[in-house]
N, C-alpha and C positions, 0 to 999 in steps of 0.2 A: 504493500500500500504506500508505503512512502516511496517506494522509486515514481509510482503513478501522481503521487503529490506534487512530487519535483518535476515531471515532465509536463505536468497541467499549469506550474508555474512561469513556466520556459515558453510559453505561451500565449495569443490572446484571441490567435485565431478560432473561430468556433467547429468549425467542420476539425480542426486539429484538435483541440478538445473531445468532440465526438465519438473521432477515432480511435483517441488514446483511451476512454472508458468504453467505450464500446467491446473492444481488442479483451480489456484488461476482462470484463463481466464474461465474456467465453471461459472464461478461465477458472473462473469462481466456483465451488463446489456449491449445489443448490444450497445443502444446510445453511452456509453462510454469507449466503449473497442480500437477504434480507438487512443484515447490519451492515455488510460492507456498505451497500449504498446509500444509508444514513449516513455514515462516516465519511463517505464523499461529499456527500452536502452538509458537514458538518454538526450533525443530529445524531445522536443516542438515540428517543425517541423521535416516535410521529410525530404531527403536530398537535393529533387530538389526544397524546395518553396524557393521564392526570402527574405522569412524573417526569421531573427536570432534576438534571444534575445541581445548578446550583453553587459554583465556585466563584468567589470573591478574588480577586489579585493577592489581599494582604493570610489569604488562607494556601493560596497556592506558596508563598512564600517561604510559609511555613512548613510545607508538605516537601519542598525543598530541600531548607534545610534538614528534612527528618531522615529522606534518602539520603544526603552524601554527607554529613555533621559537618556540615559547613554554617556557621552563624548567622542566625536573619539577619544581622546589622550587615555582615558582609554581603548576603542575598540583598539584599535594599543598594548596597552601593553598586554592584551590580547591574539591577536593573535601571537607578540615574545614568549609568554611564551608557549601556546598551540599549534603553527603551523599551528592551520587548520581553516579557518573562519566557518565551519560547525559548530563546538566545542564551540568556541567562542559565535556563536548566540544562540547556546543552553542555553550557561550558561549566558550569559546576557540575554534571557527572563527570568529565572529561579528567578534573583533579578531587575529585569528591578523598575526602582525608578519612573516612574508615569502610572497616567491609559492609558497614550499619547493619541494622537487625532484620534484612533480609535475605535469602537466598536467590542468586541471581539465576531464574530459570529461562528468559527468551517471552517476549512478551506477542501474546497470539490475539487477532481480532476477539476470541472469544473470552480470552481469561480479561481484556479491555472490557468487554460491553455487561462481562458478571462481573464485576467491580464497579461498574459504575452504574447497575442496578441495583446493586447493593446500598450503595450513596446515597442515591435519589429514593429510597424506599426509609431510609433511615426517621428516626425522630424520636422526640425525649430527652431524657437527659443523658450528655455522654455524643450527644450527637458530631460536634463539632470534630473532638477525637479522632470519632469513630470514622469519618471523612480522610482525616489526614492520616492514619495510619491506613487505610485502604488503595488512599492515593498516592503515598507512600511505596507503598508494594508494588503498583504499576510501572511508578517511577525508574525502581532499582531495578525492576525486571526490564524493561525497554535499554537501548540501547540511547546513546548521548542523543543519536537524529533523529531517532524513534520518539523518546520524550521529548523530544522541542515540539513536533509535530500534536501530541499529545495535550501539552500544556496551552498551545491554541484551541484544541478542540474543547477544554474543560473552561475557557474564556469566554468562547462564541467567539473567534476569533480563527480557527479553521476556514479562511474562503480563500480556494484555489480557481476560482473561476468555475463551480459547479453548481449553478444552479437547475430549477427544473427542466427548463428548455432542455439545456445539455440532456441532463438524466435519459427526458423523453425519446430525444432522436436516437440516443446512444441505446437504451433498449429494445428500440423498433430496426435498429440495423444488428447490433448484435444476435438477435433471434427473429430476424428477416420479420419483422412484424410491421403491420402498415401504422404510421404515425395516428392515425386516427382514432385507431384502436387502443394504444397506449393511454393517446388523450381521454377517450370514453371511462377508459378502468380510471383515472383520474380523479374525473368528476365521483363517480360511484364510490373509490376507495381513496380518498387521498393519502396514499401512504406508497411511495414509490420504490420502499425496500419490498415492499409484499408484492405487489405488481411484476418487480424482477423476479421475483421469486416464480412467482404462476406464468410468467413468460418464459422463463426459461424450463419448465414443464410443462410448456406447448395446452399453457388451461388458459390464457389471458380471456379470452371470452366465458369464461366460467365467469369471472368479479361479477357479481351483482348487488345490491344495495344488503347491506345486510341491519337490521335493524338493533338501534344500540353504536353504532359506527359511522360517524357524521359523514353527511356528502359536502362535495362542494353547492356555495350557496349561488343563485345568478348575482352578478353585480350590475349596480345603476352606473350611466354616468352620471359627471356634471353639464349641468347646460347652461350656457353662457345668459339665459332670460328665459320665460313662460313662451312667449306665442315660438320661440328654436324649438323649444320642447314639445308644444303640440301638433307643431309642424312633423318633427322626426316619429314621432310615435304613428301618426297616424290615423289610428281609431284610437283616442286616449282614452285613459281612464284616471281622476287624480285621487290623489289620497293624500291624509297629512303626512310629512316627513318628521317622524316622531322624534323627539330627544331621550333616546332610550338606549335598550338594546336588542338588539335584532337576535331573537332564538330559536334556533331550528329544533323541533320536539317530536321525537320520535315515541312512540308507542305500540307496545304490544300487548294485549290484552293489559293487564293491572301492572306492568312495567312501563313503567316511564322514564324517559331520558335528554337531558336539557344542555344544548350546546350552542356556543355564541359565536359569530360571523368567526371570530378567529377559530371554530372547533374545538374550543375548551370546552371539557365537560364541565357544567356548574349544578348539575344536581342536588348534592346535596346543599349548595344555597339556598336552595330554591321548593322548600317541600310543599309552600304553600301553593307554587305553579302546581306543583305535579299533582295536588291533590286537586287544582281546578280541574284538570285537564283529566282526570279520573272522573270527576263528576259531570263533566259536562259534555266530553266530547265522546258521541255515540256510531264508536266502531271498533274492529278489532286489531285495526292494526293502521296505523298511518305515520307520514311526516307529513306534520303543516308549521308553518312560520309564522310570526307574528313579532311584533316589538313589545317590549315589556318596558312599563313605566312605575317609577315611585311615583305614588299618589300620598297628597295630606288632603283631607275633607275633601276629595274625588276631585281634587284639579292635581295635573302632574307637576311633576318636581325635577329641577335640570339631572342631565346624566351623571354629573359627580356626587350627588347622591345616591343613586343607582349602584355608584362602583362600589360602595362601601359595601356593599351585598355580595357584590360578584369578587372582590378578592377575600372576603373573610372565608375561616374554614374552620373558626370556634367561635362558641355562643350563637351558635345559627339562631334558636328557638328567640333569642333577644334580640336577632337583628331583624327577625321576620316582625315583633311588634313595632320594634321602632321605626321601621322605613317599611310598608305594606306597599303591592305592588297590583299593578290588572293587567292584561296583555290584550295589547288590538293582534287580532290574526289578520292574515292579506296571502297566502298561500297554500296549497299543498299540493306534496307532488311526490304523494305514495297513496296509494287507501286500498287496503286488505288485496294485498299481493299482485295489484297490480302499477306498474311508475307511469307517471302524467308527464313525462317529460315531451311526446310531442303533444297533448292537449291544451288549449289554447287559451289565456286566462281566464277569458270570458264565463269557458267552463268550467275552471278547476274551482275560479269564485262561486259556481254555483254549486259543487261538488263541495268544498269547503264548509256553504251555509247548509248542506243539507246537515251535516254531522256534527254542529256544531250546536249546543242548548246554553245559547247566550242568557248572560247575566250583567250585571253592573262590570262585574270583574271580567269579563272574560267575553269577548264580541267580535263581529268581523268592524275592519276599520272601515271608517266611515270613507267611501266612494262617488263623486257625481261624474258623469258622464259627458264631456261638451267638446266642443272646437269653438267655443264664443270665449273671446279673449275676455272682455266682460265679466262673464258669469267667471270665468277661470279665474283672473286675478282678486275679483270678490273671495273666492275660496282661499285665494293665498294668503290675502293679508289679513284673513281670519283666523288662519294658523299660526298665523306670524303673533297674531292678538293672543292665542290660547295659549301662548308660550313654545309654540313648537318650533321647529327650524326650519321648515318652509313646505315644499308639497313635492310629492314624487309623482312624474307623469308616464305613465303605463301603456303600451301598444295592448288592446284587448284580446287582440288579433293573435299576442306572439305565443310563439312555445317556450319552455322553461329550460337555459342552454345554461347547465351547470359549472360554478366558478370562472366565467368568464363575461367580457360586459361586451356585449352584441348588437347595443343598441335598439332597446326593446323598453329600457328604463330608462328616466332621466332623474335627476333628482334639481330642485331650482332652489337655490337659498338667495337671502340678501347679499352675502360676498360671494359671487360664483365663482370664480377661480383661486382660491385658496389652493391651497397644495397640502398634503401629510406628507410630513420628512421622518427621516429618522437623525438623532443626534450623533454624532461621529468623533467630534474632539470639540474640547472648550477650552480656554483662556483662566486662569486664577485670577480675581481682579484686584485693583488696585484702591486705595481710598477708600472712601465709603463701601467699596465692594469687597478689602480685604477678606482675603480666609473666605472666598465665595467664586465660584465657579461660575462668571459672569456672558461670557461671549462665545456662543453657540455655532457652530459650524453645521451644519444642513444637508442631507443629502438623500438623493431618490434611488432609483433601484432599476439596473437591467435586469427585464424581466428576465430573459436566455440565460444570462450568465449567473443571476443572481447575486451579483456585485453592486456593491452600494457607493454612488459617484457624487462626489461631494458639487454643491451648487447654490452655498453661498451661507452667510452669517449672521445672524439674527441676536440681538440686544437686549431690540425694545421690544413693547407692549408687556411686560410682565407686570400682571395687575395685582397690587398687596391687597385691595378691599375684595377681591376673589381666590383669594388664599395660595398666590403663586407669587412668591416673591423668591428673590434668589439664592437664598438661605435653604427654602423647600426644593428649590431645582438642583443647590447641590447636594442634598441627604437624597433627593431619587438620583443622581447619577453617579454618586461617589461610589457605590460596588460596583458598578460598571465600568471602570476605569480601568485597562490592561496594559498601556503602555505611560510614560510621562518623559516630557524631554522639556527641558527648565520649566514655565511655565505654562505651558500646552500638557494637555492629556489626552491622549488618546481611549474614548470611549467606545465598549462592546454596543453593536447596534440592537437596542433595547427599547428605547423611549420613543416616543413617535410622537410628534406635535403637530397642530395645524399652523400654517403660518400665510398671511394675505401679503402683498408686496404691491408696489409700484407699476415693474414692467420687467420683463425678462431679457437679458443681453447675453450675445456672447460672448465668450471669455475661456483666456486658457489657465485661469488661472486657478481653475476648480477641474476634477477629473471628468467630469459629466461636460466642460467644454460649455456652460451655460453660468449665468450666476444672477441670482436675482434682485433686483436694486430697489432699495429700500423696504425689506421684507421685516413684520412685525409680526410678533408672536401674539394668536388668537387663542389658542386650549394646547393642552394636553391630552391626546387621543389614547384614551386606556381602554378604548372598544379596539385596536388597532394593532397588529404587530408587526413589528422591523418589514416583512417578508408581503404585507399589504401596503404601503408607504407607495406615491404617485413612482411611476416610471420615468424612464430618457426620453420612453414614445411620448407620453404626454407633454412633456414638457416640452419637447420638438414641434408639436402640435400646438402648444399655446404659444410658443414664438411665430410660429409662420402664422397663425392668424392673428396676432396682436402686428406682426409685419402685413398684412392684406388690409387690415384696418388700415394703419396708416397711411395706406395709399401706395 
């Protein structure tokens, strides 16, 4: 794996990429092809298992020092000099000062990914330890370039240029498969170690939805105004654009199971959802969608209330009183064994209200039907009133094209072209900002390659009377931090923010070849992860038509 690491590095052509994991997956014995191609894309798990490894920089340091008795103080000066703990571990195995308290056996994909399910399942007391001597063990057993490669991947910091693109083609030429087919098992199973796995035993059209195991969701675009959007749709259909969270809910007879655009399972957050959705929804087996909102005295409550639900994972029973929620439904696209992927909204909406024994809490979202710009903008600026974020305009016409945006949705807000970034490296500030992690660098995502291309820096708009002041930005990105060189740090892509701007330029002076000028920080997307953040396309796309406006 690491000779295939380094040649993916040596690289940035894509068909060269291809080739080289393509080549490499022939080669792979089925048992272990399912992790190895996690470990290409940098993942232990999927995206929707409930467990993450979970390593901090100042824990891996420690886990460092445990394989070679080398002293954190030295491990720390180390990594000022070098910037990159990868580097660092290398060259501390390379003079590590005793035999330390493991046996050096040769470290194999397999004893890697039972170690670090070992890690991620941990908890209680003794926990932290229990980490570093495990990662400890992996350490001593890898070789010096072995662990360097290692101590990226336990950072989020493993990206050789492998994103899904790559994976996709690289699976469909290695076991002669047609790309299409790839892409289908996709939507169905997103988990593209399992995929290789049933590809390379000639089942790939086996995948089919299995319930309990999130699919991909459709995605909306943005639209630049209402009457682009009822134009592109067609036969619209609008609905509110809720300030919530969007959750795909699966069920099987009196099993229930509740996952959010990112494919997190949040079940157990959520017993109150599942017991609505036991009471009210009459079938025996479905996926339908809906947004879920905190409600006080039956008006909703913005999404950062909402989160505090969706990241707890103790005192549920306390947080279900104190922030109670209802869900508008607007989808389905499963019911009792058979997929609605090509039926057409119009229907699924009416398939939807058939199964559905709406209550205060639990309803289909509220829908009119027009092409009158009029009556359309009366509907928006009444969402706009109810507190929501604007209105999504819907083709009634289209079919349901899993995790991908087809233009079949729009969504319209008051700032239409905002952008989700993810944060990359920031500035320690100075003055009034000391000991504060002040100045943000930005960046979007090739979808192909799954590299994150930086495209410019953001300061302002951070609001202290909406509890984001720079103090809170740097306690959310200080574990996140893998590399530092004087006062720049380079942070693991984690954080995802909205951010409105000016105008977009080129520029070489960001990797993404764009930078955006005068961009201000709007939220914190904690519906959103690193791997959904806007793309190159888009942003290619909003330069040439912000260049066609101007003439």
């Amino acid at each position: 794996m690491v000779k295939v690491f380094k040649k993916l590095e040596s690289t940035r052509k894509r068909l060269e990429m291809v080739d080289i994991v393509s080549s490499f997956l022939k080669t792979v014995p089925v048992d272990h092809i399912e992790n190895v191609v996690l470990l290409l894309m940098g993942k232990v798990f999927p995206e929707y298992s409930e467990y993450e490894v979970g390593m901090a920089s100042q824990m891996i340091i420690k886990t460092i020092s445990k394989a070679t008795g080398i002293r954190e103080e030295e491990i720390n000066k180390m990594w000022v000099d070098k910037g990159d703990l990868g580097d660092v571990c290398e060259e501390a195995l390379k003079k590590r000062k005793q035999a330390t308290l493991f046996e050096r056996k040769g470290l194999t994909v397999e004893k890697l990914v039972s170690n670090l399910e070992k890690i991620a399942k941990l908890t209680g007391k003794g926990t932290t330890e229990k980490k570093i001597m495990l990662t400890a063990e992996i350490l001593s057993s890898a070789t010096p370039e072995e662990a360097n490669y290692v101590v990226k991947l336990l950072l989020g910091k493993l990206r050789v240029g492998v994103g899904e693109g790559v994976v996709r083609d690289a699976i469909a030429k290695a076991f002669n498969i047609d790309t299409k087919d790839v892409e289908k098992a996709w939507q169905l199973r997103p988990n593209y170690g399992y995929i290789a796995k049933m590809a390379k035993q000639g089942k790939i059209k086996q995948i089919k939805i299995e319930l309990g195991k999130p699919i991909q969701v459709l995605l909306a675009e943005k639209a630049p105004n209402l009457e682009y959007a009822i134009k592109k749709a067609g036969n619209p259909g609008m609905e509110y654009k809720y300030d919530g969270m969007r959750a795909q809910i699966h069920k099987d007879d009196s099993n229930v199971w509740i996952f959010t655009r990112r494919l997190e399972n949040v079940t157990k957050q959520f017993p109150d959802l599942v017991k609505l959705v036991r009471e009210h929804v009459k079938c025996k087996k479905c996926i339908i969608e809906g947004e879920v909102l905190a409600v006080k005295n039956g008006k909703p409550l913005p999404f950062q209330t909402l989160s505090q639900r969706i990241k707890r994972k103790y005192n549920i029973k306390e947080m279900v009183k104190k922030i109670p929620i209802k869900i508008e439904l607007f989808d389905i696209v499963y019911l009792d064994g058979k997929t609605l992927f090509n039926t057409v909204l119009e229907k699924r909406r009416s398939l939807l209200d058939s199964i559905v024994q709406q209550s205060k809490d639990i309803k289909l979202s509220k829908m009119i039907r027009t092409k009158d710009i009029k009556e359309a903008e009366e509907f928006y600026n009444q969402a706009l009133k109810d507190g929501q974020e604007g209105v999504m305009v819907k083709n009634l016409d289209s079919k349901y094209v899993a995790g991908r945006k087809e233009g079949y949705w729009w969504k319209v807000k008051p700032v239409m072209e905002s952008l989700d970034l993810t944060i990359t490296r920031a500035e320690w500030g100075e003055g009034k900002r000391k000991g504060f992690l002040s100045s943000f660098v930005l960046a979007c995502r090739d979808e192909y390659t799954g590299e994150f291309l930086e495209c410019g820096m953001v300061g302002t708009g951070i609001k202290e009377k909406e509890g984001i002041t720079f103090k809170s930005m740097t306690e959310l990105l200080k574990p996140h931090i893998i590399e530092q060189h004087g006062k720049t740090v380079v942070i693991r892509p984690s954080i995802v923010v909205e951010v409105s701007y000016q105008e977009i330029q080129k520029s070489p002076k960001y990797s993404s070849g764009y930078a955006l000028r005068f961009p201000r920080f709007v939220r914190i997307r904690d519906d959103k992860s690193p791997d959904e953040v806007d793309t190159l396309e888009r942003i290619e796309r909003l330069y040439k038509n912000q260049k066609h406006r101007k003439g």
